[in-house]
C-alpha positions, 0 to 999 in steps of 0.5 A: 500500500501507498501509505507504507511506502516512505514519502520524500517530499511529504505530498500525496495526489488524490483523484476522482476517475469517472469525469475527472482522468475519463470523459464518460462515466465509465459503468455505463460505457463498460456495461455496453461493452459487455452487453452491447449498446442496444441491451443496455439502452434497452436496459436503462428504459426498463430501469427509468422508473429507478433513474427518475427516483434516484434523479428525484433523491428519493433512491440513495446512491448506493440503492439505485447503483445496486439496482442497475448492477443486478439486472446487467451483472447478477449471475455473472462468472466473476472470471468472466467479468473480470478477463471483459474488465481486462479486455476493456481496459486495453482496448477501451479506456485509453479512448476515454482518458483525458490527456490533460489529466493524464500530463497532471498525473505524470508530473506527480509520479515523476516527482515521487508524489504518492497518487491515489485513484479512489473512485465510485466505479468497481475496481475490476477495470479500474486496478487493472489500469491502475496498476500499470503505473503504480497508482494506488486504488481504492473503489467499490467492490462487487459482492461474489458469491459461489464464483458468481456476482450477485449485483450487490456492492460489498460495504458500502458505495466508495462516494461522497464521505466514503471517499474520505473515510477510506482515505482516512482509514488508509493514510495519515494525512497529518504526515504531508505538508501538501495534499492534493486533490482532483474531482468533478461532481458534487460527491467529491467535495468531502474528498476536496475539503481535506486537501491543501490543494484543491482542483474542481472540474480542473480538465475541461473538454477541450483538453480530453 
């Protein structure tokens, strides 16, 4: 883990992924790699009732994401899902990263300076590109039961005041002199106000 690793410059780089490092939400785009687009728009029609109560707060984060992730991926083979995930990974998602968050993560790895991806997307196709370049990942995590998955989140969703629980669960924040942090919606605010520096929306489309 990061947090173990010794700190030359006492700085540490958190980033949010959907929105900030990507252009597109990635769920949704691997979910139509999986299923192809015409299932999952077909899909997301059937699940309109849920998306306009989760539009109207009247359905938690947590509640309407396990809803969405049940009807595609219940049953599931975990291996499956898991080899797609690499599979997206390679040959997807460099099309979807934003060259200008890519540069800002580049200037902190060539410092030395711990980068952290905490994300609300599973970390099944996230750690595979974290890993890569030696980022650390934290994500939500998919519940597998008898090798399959079951739809549901394993703990809680990684967004909002989870991001900052599990940093402050995993780090020592006291122990760097500057702390940055990278988001793009709302839910990323808790993660924002521990940092000393703070970048909202910092990678704007033209730059993708």
């Amino acid at each position: 883990m990061i947090a173990n690793l010794k700190v030359d410059n006492s700085e540490i780089a958190f980033f949010d992924f959907d929105g900030t490092i990507t252009s597109k939400d990635t769920l949704a785009e691997i979910l139509k790699f999986i299923k192809g687009k015409f299932n999952y728009y077909l899909g997301i029609l059937a699940l309109s009732p849920v998306i306009a109560l989760y539009k109207f707060r009247l359905l938690s984060n947590h509640r309407a994401k396990e809803i969405l992730l049940i009807y595609f991926l219940k049953g599931m083979d975990v291996n499956e899902f898991n080899s797609l995930c690499q599979e997206f990974t390679e040959k997807k998602l460099p099309h979807l990263l934003k060259k200008s968050a890519l540069h800002e993560i580049r200037k902190h790895l060539q410092r030395k300076t711990p980068v952290v991806v905490i994300s609300a997307s599973p970390e099944n196709w996230i750690f595979p590109w974290c890993s890569k370049y030696n980022i650390e990942c934290i994500a939500t995590k998919l519940e597998v039961k008898n090798g399959k998955l079951t739809g549901k989140i394993e703990g809680r969703n990684c967004s909002g005041l989870e991001k900052v629980r599990h940093i402050q669960t995993r780090f020592k924040l006291s122990d760097y002199q500057k702390i940055y942090a990278y988001g793009d919606s709302k839910d990323d605010l808790p993660m924002l106000a521990l940092a000393t520096e703070k970048n909202y929306k910092p990678f704007r489309k033209f730059s993708y």
